[in-house]
C-alpha positions as a Python dict, from the first residue, in 0.01 Angstrom:
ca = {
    (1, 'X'): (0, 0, 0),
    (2, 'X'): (279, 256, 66),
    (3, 'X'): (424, 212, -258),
    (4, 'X'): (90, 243, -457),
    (5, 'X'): (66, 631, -246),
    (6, 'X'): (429, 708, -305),
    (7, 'X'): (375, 584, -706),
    (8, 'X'): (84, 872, -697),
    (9, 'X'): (280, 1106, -551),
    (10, 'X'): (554, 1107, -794),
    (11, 'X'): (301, 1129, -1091),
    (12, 'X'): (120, 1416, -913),
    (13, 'X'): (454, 1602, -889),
    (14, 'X'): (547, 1520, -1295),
    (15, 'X'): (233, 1596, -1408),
    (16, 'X'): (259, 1937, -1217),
    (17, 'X'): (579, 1982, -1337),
    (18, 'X'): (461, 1885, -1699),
    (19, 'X'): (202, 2118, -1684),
    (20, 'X'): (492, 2437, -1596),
    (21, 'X'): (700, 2340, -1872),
    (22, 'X'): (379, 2343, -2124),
    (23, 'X'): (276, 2689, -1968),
    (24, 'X'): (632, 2820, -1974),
    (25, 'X'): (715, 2680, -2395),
    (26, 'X'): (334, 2843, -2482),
    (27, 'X'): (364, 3177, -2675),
    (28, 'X'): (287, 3430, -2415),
    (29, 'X'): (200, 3777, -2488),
    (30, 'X'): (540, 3906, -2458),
    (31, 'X'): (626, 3646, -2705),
    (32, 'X'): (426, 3730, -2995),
    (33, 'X'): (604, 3908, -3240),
    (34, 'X'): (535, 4309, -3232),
    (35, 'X'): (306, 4519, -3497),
    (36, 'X'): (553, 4725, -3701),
    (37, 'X'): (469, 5088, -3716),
    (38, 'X'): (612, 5280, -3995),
    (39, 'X'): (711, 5657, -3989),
    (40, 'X'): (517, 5868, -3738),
    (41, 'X'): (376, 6261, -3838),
    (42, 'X'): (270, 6494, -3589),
    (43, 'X'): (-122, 6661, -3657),
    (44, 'X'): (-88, 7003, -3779),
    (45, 'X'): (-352, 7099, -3556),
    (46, 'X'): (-361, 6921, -3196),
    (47, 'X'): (-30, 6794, -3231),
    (48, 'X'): (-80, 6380, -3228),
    (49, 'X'): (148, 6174, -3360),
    (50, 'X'): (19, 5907, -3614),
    (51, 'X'): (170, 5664, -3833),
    (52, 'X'): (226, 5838, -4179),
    (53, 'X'): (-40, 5562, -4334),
    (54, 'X'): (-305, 5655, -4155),
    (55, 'X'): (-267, 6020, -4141),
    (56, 'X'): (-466, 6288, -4381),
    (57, 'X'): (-259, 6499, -4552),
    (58, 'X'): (-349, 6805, -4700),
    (59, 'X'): (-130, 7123, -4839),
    (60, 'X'): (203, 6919, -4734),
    (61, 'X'): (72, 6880, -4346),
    (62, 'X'): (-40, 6591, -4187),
    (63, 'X'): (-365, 6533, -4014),
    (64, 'X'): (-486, 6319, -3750),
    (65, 'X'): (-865, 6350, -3874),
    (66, 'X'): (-1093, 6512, -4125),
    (67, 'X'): (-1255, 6719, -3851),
    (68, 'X'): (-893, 6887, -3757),
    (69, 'X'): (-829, 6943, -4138),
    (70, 'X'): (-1156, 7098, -4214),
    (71, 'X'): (-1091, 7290, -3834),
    (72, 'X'): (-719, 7416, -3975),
    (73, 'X'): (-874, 7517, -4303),
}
């Protein structure tokens, strides 16, 4: 009988420790490979930056929305 508890034991233990190494090889969120941004502008009017892809441009200056181009005139 002891050696049937001890034999339960020692599987309880490597299946815990199982378990860590499975948690610890899974892609966490610091593992995931980062979004690339590409060149940043500043808003002509409030000053945000925002990647150059995104932003509105208008008369060679960069927007963040159409509300602060219409605003800038």
């Amino acid at each position: 009988m002891f050696g049937i508890r001890v034999l339960i034991y020692l599987l309880g233990i490597a299946l815990v420790v199982w378990i860590l190494f499975r948690l610890a090889k899974s892609p966490g969120i610091e593992n995931k490979p980062k979004k690339k941004v590409g060149d940043m502008v500043s808003c002509a009017r409030c000053g945000t930056y925002v990647p150059r892809d995104e932003a509105i441009q208008a008369n060679d200056r960069f927007y963040c929305c159409d509300q602060h181009r219409d605003e800038d005139g």
